[in-house]
N, C-alpha and C positions, 0 to 999 in steps of 0.2 A: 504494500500500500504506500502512497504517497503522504508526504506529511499532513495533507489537510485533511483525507480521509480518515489515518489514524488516529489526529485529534476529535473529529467530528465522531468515528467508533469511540474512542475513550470517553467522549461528555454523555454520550448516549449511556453507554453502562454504568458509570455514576451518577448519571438520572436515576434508571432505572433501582441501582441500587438505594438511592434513598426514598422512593416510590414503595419499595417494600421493605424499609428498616426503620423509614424516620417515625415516629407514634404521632400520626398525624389528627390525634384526638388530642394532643397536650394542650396546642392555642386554647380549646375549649375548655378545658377544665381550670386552665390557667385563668380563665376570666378575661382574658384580652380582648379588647374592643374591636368592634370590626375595622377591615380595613388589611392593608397588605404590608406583613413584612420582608424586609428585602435582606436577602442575607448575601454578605460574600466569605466564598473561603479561598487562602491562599494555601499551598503544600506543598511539599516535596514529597516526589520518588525516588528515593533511592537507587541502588545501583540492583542490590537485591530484591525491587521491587515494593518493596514494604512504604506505607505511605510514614511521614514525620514532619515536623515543622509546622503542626496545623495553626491557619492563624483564623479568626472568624471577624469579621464585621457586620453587626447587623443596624437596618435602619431605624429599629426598638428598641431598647435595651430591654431582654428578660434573658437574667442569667439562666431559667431552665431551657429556654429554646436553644441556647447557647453551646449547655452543656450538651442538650440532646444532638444535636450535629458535631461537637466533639465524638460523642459516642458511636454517633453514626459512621464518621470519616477512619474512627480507630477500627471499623469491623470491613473494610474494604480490602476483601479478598485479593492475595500479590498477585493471581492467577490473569487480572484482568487490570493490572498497572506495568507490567514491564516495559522498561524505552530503552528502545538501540539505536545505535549513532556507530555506522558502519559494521554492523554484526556485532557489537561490544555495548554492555549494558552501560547504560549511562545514569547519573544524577539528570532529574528533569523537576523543571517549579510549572505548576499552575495555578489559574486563576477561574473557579468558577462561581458564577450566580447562580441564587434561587430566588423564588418570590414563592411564601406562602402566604393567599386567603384565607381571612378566618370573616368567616359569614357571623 
């Protein structure tokens, strides 16, 4: 694959992955008002694939939303992070957004 495909495969499965890990009942029980919060996270892959360096910014401050996508970011399988840079595993950073509604 080409680099922009790779990228667009890797945001796709870390969608996915937080689709089915993030507890997307917490805003609710949290009492948060409606309206959209916007989250970013930044991180490293290792060379070993393992993700580290999680950083998170979100548009709300609620340290449980916070913690729950820490949690989320620490459960992401190396099976579907690995980055090579001429057949040799590499350190790689990303940057991705979310936005959750809460009705």
């Amino acid at each position: 694959k080409n680099v922009k495909e790779a990228k667009k495969c890797f945001s796709k499965g870390i969608q996915q992955h937080f689709a089915q890990n993030f507890d997307a009942k917490l805003p609710n029980r949290l009492g948060l008002p409606s309206g959209k919060i916007r989250i970013y996270i930044g991180f490293k892959i290792n060379k070993k694939g393992n993700v580290e360096n999680i950083k998170t910014k979100l548009s709300r401050k609620s340290k449980e939303i916070k913690n729950e996508v820490l949690k989320v970011m620490k459960t992401i399988p190396s099976s579907i992070t690995g980055a090579y840079h001429n057949g040799k595993p590499v350190n790689i950073k990303y940057s991705i957004p979310f936005t959750l509604i809460i009705d």
